[in-house]
C-alpha positions as CSV (number, residue, x, y, z in Angstrom):
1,X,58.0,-60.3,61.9
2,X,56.7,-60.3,65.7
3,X,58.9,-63.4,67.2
4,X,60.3,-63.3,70.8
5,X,64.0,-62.9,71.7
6,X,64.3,-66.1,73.6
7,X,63.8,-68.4,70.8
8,X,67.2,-66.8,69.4
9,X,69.9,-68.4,69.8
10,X,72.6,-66.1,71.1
11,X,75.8,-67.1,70.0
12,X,78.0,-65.9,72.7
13,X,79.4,-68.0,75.4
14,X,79.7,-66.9,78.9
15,X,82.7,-68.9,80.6
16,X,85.6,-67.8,82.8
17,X,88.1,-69.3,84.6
18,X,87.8,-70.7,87.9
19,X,89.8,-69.8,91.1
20,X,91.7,-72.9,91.6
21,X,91.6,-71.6,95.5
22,X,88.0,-71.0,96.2
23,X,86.4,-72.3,92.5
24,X,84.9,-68.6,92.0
25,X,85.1,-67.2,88.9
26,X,83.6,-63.6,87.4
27,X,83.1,-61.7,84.2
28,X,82.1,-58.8,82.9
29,X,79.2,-58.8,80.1
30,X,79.4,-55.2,78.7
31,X,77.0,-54.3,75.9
32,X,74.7,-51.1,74.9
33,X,71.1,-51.1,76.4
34,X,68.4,-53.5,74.1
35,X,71.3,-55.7,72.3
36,X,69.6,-58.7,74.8
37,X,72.4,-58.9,77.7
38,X,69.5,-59.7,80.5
39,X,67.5,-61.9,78.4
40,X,70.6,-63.9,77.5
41,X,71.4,-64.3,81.1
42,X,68.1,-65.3,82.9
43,X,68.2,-68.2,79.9
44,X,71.8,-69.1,80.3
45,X,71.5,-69.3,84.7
46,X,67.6,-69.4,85.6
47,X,68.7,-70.4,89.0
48,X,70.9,-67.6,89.9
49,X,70.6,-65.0,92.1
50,X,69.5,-61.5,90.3
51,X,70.2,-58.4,91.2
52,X,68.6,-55.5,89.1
53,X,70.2,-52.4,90.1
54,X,67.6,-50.8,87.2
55,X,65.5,-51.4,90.3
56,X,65.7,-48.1,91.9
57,X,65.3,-48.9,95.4
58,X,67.5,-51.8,95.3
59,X,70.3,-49.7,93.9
60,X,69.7,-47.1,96.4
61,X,69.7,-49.8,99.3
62,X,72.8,-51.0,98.1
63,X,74.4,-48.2,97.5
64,X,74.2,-46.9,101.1
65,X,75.2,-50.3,102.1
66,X,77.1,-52.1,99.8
67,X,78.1,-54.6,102.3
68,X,74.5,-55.9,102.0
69,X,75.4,-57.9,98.9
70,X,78.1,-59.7,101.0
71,X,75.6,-61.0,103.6
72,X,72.8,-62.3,101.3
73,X,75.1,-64.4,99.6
74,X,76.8,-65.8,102.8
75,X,73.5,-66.9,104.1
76,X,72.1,-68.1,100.6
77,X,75.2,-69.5,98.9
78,X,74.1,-69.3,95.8
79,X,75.8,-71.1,93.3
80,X,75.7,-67.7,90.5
81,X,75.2,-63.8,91.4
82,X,74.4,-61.9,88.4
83,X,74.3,-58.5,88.9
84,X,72.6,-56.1,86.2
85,X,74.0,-52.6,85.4
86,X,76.3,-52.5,87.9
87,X,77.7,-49.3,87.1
88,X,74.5,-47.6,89.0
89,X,76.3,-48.9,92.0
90,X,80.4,-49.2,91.6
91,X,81.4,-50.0,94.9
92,X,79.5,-53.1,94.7
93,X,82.6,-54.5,93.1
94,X,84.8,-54.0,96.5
95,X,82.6,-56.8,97.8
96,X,82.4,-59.1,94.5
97,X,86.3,-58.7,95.1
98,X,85.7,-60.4,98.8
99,X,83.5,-63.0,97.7
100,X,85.6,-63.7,94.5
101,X,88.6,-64.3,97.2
102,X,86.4,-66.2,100.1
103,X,83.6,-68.1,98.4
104,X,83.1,-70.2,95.4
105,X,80.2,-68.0,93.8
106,X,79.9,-67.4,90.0
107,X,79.6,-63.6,89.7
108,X,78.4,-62.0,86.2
109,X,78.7,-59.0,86.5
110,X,76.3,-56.7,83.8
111,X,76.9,-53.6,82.2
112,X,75.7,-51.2,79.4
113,X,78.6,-48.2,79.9
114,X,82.2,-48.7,81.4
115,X,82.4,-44.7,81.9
116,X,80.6,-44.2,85.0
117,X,82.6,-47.8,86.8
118,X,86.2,-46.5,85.9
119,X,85.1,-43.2,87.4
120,X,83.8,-44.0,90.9
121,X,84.8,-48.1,91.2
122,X,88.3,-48.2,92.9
123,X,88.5,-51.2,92.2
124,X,87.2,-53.0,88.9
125,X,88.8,-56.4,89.6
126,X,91.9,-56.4,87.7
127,X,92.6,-59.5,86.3
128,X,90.0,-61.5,88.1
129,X,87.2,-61.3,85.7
130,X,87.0,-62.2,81.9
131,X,85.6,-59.9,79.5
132,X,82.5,-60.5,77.3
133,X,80.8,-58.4,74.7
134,X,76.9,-58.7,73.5
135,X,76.3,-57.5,69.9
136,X,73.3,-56.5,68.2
137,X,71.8,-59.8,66.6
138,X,74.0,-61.1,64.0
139,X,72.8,-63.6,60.6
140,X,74.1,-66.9,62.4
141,X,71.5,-65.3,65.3
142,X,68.3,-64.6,62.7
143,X,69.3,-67.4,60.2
144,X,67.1,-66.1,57.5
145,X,67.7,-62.2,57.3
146,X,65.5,-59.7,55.8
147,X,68.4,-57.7,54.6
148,X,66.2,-54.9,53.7
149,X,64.4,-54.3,57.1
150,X,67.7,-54.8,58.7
151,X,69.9,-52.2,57.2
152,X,67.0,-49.8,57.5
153,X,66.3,-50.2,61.3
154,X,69.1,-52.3,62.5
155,X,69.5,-55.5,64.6
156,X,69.0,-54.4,68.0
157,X,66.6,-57.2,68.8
158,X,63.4,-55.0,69.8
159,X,63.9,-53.2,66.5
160,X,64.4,-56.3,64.2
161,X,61.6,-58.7,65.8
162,X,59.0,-56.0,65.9
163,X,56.6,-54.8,63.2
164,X,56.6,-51.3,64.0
165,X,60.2,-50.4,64.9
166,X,60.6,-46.6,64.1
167,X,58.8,-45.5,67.2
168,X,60.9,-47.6,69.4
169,X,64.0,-45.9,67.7
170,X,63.3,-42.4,68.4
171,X,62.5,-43.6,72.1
172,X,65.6,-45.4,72.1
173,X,67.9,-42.5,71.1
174,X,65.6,-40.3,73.5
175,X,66.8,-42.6,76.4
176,X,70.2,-42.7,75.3
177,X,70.8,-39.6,75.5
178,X,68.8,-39.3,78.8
179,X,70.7,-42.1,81.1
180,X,74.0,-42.3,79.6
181,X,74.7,-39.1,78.4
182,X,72.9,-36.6,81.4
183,X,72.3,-38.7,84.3
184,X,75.7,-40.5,84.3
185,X,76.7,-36.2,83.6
186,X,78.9,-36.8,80.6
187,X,78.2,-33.3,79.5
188,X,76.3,-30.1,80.0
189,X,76.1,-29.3,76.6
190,X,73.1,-31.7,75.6
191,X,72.6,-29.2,72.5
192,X,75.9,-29.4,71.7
193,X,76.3,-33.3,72.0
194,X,73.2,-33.4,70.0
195,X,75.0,-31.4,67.5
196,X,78.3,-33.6,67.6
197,X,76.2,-36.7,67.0
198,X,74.0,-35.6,64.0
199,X,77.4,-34.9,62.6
200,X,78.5,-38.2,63.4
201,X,75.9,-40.1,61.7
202,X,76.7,-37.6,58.4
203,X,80.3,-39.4,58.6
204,X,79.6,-42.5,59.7
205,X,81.8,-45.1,58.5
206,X,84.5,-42.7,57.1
207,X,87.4,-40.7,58.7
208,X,87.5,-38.9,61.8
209,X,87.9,-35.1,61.1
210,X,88.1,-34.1,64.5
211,X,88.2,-30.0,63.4
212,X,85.4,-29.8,60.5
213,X,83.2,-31.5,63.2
214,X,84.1,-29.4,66.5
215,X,83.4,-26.4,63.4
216,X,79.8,-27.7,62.4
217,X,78.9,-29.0,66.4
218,X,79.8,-25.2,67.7
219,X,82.6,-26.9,70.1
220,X,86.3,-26.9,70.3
221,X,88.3,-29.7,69.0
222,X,89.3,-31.0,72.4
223,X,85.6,-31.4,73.2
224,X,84.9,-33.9,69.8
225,X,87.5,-36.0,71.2
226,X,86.2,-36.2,74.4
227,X,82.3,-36.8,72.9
228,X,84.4,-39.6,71.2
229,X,85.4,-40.9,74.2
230,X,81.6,-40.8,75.4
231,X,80.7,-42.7,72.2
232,X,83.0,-45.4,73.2
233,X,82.7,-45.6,77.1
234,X,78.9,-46.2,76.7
235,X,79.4,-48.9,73.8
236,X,77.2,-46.6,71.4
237,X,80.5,-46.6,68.7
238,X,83.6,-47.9,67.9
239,X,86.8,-47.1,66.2
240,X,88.4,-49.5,63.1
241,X,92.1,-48.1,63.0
242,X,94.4,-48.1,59.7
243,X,96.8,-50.6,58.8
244,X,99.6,-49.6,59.2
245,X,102.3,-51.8,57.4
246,X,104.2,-49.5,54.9
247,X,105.6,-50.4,51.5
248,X,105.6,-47.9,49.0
249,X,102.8,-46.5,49.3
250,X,101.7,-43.4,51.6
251,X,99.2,-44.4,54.0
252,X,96.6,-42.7,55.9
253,X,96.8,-42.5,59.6
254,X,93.4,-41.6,60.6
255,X,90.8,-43.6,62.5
256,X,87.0,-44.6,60.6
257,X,84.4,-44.2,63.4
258,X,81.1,-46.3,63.3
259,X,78.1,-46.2,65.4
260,X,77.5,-49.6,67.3
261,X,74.2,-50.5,65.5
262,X,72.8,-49.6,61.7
263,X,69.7,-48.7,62.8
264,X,70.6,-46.2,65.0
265,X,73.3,-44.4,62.8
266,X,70.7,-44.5,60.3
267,X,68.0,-42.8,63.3
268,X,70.4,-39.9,63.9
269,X,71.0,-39.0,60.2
270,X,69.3,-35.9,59.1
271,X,68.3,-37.5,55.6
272,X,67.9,-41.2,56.3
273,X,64.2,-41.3,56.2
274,X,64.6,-44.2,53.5
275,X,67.1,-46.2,52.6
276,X,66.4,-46.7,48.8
277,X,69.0,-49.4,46.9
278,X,71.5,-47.4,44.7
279,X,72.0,-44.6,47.4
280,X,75.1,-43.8,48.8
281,X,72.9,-44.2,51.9
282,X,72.3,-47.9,51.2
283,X,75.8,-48.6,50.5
284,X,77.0,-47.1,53.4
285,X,74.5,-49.3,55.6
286,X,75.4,-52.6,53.8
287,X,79.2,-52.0,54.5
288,X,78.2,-51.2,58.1
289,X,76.3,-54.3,58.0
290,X,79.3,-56.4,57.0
291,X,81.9,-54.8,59.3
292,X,79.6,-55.1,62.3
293,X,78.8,-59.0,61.2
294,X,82.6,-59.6,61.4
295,X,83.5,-57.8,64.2
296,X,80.7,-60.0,66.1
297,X,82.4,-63.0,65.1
298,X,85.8,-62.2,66.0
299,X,84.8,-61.6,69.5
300,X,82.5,-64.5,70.0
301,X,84.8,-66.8,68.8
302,X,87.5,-65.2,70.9
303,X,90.0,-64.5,68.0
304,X,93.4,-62.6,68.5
305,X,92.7,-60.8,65.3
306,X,92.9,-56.8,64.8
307,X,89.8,-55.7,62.5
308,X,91.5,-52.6,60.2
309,X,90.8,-50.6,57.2
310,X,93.8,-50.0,54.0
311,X,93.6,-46.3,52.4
312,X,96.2,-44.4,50.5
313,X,96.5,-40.8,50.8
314,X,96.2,-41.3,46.7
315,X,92.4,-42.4,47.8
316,X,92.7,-46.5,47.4
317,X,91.0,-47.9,49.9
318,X,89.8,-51.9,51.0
319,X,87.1,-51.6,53.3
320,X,88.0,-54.1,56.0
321,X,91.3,-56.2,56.5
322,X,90.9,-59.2,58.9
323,X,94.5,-60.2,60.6
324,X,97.3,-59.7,59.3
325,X,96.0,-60.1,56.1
326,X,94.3,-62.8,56.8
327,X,91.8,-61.4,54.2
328,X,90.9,-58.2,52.7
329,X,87.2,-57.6,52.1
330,X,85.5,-55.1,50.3
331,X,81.8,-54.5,50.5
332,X,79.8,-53.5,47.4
333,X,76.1,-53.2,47.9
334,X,75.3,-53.3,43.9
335,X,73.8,-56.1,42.6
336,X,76.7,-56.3,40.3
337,X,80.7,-55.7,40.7
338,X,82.4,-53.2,37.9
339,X,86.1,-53.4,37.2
340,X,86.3,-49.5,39.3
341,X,85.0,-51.8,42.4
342,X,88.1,-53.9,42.3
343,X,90.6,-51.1,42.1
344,X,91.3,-51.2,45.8
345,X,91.8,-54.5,46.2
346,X,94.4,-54.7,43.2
347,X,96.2,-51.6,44.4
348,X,96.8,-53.4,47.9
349,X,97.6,-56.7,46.0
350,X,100.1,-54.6,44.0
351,X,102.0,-54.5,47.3
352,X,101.0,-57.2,49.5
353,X,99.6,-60.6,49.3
354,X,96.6,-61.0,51.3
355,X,95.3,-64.7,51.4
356,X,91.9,-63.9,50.4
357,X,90.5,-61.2,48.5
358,X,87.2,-60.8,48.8
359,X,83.9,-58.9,47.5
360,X,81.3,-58.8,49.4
361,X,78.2,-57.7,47.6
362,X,74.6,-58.5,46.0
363,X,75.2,-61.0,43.0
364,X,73.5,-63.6,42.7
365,X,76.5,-66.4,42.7
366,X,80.0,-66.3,43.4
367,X,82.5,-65.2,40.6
368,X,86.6,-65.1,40.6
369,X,88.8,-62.7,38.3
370,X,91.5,-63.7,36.7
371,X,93.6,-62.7,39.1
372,X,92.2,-64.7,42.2
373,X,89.4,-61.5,43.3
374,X,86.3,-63.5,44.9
375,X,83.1,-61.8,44.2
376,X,80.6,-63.2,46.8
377,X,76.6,-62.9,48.0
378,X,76.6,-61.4,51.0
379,X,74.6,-64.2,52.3
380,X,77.3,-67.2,51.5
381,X,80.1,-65.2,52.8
382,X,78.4,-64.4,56.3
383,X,77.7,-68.2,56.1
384,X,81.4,-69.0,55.4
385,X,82.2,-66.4,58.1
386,X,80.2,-67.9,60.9
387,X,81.5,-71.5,60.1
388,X,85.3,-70.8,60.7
389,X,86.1,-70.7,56.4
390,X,86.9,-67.0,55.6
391,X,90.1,-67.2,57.3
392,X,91.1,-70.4,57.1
């Protein structure tokens, strides 16, 4: 399984639009630490100018003087500035905002938590630099996915490509927990916070009960919410909202939260030593799987689409709905689909008409219902996915 990064092609694109003025141009690349972000860069501009404020004494030099970055790139002109991790050193950003406005430099700007640059930066650019997020690896990235090894340890890319991965998760959570959570001093209460996230990975992938948790964690409810926030702020999690359009039926109003990566949600639950096929476990992981596949492709293919969940308070659920019903998807991990599988996706049918219902699951070839359900392999619809067909 050994195989280097670098002959994976990452499917992001990195392009922003250029100051008609000076021809500069700048974006942010925001994704969690190990997902590739540096790799991908010294490939996609070996000529540019690095600067690696991991190094400590560079981010100490230029955080006493900032100003520093404006001279070296006066005297060198270089044609692209990336600068990796800036949030070690926010007020770096007041003099990419000069440069942005007086020379025609390409600045990527690098970053694995947005927390610590909306606290100190005063100034974050607004509206001169393009967003970008780097995912874990996706299938289009692997090509040939080892669906087993992946929903155990995840597609960070020094997890997937190695052959031993489980020491490298511990370490990894270790260090999380280390840089992002106590050095950038998101809390005190590292016991607490250790607590809140065990309790996270127990109800990954299903509603946010902000009380039971702050119960079980030993914290008050305000304090979940703002652990939450952590979550988010250093790309570790996500939220996938309800849809919300209302017909008849009462809906829920309550947010899913899932953990960036299905290896890691999988390291911080108390139980996941294995993930044995038929487990809820398993299932859990393959849906995780899916929704993080599609989420990847909606944001590397720069869609305008909302990714949302459907659930009556009655308990019919659809696990993902792409659009505005665009499609509704529903991920079984069995290796065959039972008429109780397709109860969620008839009871949203019942009331809407999404154009595509889908099950996404282990068979071994596509079926249809009667009634227009498709039953898919996973593998053909992430292939459909990545080639533009699952929405149209």
């Amino acid at each position: 399984m050994s195989q280097r990064l670098s002959t994976l092609p990452r499917r992001l694109q990195l392009s922003s639009p250029v100051n008609p003025v000076t021809g500069s141009s700048a974006a942010f690349l925001w994704g969690a630490r190990q997902t590739g972000k540096t790799t991908l860069l010294h490939e996609r501009f070996p000529t540019a100018r690095f600067y690696d404020l991991l190094d400590t004494t560079l981010a100490a030099e230029l955080s006493v003087r900032p100003r520093l970055l404006r001279e070296q790139v006066l005297a060198q002109r270089p044609e692209t500035v990336v600068v990796d991790e800036i949030q070690h050193v926010p007020s770096l950003l007041e003099e990419v905002h000069w440069l942005l406005e007086n020379t025609p430099t390409r600045f990527i700007l690098c970053a694995s938590s947005a927390r610590k640059l909306r606290r100190n930066a005063k100034n974050l650019l607004g509206g001169r630099a393009v967003d970008f997020f780097l995912h874990p690896l996706t299938s289009d990235e692997i090509g040939d996915v080892d669906l087993p090894r992946l929903l155990r340890y995840g597609a960070l890319p020094p997890h997937y490509l190695v052959d031993e991965p489980k020491p490298l998760l511990r370490a990894y959570l270790n260090n999380y927990l280390k840089q992002e959570i106590i050095d950038e001093s998101a809390t005190r209460n590292i016991p607490g916070f250790s607590r809140f996230l065990q309790m996270v990975a127990l109800g990954h992938g299903q509603q946010v009960n902000y009380s039971n948790i702050a119960r079980e964690a030993g914290v008050s409810t305000s304090t979940v919410r703002n652990y939450y926030q952590i979550l988010d702020d250093t790309l570790l999690g996500f939220t996938l909202e309800p849809w919300r359009r209302r017909k008849k039926r009462r809906l829920v109003e309550t947010a899913k939260f899932y953990l960036f990566d299905v290896g890691v949600a999988n390291q911080l639950h108390p139980e996941a030593r294995t993930i044995d096929e038929g487990t809820d476990l398993y299932g859990r992981a393959f849906e995780h799987f899916i929704v993080n596949e599609v989420r990847a492709w909606i944001e590397y293919e720069g869609l305008d689409l909302p990714l949302t969940f459907w659930r009556t308070s009655s308990g019919f659920e659809v696990d993902l709905i792409i659009g505005d019903l665009d499609a509704a998807i529903e991920c079984k991990s069995g290796r065959e689909v039972r008429a109780t599988d397709l109860k969620g996706l008839r009871a949203l049918r019942e009331e809407h008409r999404p154009r595509r219902s889908l099950v996404v699951s282990r068979v071994a070839e596509p079926l249809r219902t009667d009634d227009g359900i498709e039953i898919v392999p996973w593998s053909q619809f992430l292939r459909e996915l990545w080639a533009g067909g699952i929405t149209g």
